[in-house]
C-alpha positions as CSV (number, residue, x, y, z in Angstrom):
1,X,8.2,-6.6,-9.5
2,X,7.0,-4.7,-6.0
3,X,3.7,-5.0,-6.7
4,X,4.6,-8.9,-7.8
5,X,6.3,-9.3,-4.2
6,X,3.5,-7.3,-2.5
7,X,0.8,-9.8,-3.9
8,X,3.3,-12.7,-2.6
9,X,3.8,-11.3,1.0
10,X,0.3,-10.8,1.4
11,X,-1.7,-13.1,-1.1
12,X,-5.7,-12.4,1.0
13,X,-4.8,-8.6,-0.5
14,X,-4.1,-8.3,-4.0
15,X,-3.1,-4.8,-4.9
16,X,-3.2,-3.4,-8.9
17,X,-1.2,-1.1,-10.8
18,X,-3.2,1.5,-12.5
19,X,-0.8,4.1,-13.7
20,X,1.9,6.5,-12.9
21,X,2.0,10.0,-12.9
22,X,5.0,12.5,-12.1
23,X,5.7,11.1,-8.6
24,X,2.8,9.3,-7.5
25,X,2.1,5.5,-8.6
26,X,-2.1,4.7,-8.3
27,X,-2.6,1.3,-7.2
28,X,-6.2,-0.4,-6.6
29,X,-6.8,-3.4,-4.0
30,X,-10.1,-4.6,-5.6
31,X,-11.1,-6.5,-2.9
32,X,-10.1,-5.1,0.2
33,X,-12.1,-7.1,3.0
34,X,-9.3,-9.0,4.6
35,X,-7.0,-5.9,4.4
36,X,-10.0,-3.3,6.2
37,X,-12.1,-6.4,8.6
38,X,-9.5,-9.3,9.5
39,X,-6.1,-8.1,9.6
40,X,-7.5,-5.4,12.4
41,X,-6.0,-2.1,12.8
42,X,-2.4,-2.8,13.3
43,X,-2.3,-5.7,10.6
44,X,-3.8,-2.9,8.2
45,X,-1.0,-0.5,9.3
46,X,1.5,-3.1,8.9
47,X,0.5,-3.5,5.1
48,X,0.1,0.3,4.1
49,X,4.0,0.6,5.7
50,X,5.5,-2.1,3.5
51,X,3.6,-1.3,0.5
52,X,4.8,2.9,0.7
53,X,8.1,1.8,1.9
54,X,8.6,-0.8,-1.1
55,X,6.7,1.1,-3.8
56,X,8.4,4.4,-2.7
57,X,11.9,2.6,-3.3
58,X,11.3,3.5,-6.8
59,X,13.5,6.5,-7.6
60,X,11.2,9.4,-8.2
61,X,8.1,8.1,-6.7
62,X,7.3,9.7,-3.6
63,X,3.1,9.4,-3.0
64,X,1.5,5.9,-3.1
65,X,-2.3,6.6,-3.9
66,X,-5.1,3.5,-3.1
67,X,-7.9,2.9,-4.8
68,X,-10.1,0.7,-2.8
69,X,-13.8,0.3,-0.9
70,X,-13.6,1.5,2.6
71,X,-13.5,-0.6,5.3
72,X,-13.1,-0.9,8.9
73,X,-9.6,-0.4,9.1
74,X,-8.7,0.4,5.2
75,X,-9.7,2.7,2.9
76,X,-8.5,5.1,0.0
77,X,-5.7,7.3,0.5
78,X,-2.8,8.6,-0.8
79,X,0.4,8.2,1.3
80,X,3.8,10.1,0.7
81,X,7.3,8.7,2.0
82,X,7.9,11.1,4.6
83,X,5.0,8.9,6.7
84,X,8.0,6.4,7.0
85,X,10.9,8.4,6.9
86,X,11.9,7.6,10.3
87,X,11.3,3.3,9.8
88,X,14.2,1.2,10.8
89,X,14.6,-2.3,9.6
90,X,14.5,-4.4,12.5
């Protein structure tokens, strides 16, 4: 259902479960132009926060790893909660 809502809120990005393991859920953006070259570096950000902070929510995951071609302003990575532990809902 996060990945469902994730593909809703941001439809030029489509993101893909691959699998989970212990803590960490893999997830692929197959085509990651409009995430790296048109959302720019603070759009990109933007997206890597809501998808740990939502995909995270799941109790026990802690590490969101990406799969995807690197681009300007994206690229693979693997990001753990603590990045966000401090994010306030505005």
């Amino acid at each position: 259902r996060i990945i469902k809502g994730l593909n809703q809120s941001y439809p030029d990005v489509r993101v893909n479960f691959l699998k989970q393991t212990a803590d960490t859920v893999f997830v692929e953006v197959p085509d990651a132009t409009h995430l790296g070259e048109e959302m720019g570096d603070a759009g990109a950000s933007a997206w890597y926060a809501d998808a740990v902070i939502n995909l995270t929510s799941v109790n026990g995951i802690n590490f969101v790893s990406f799969k995807m071609d690197e681009q300007s302003h994206a690229g693979s990575t693997i990001i753990g909660r603590d990045t966000y532990k401090n994010w306030k809902r505005s």
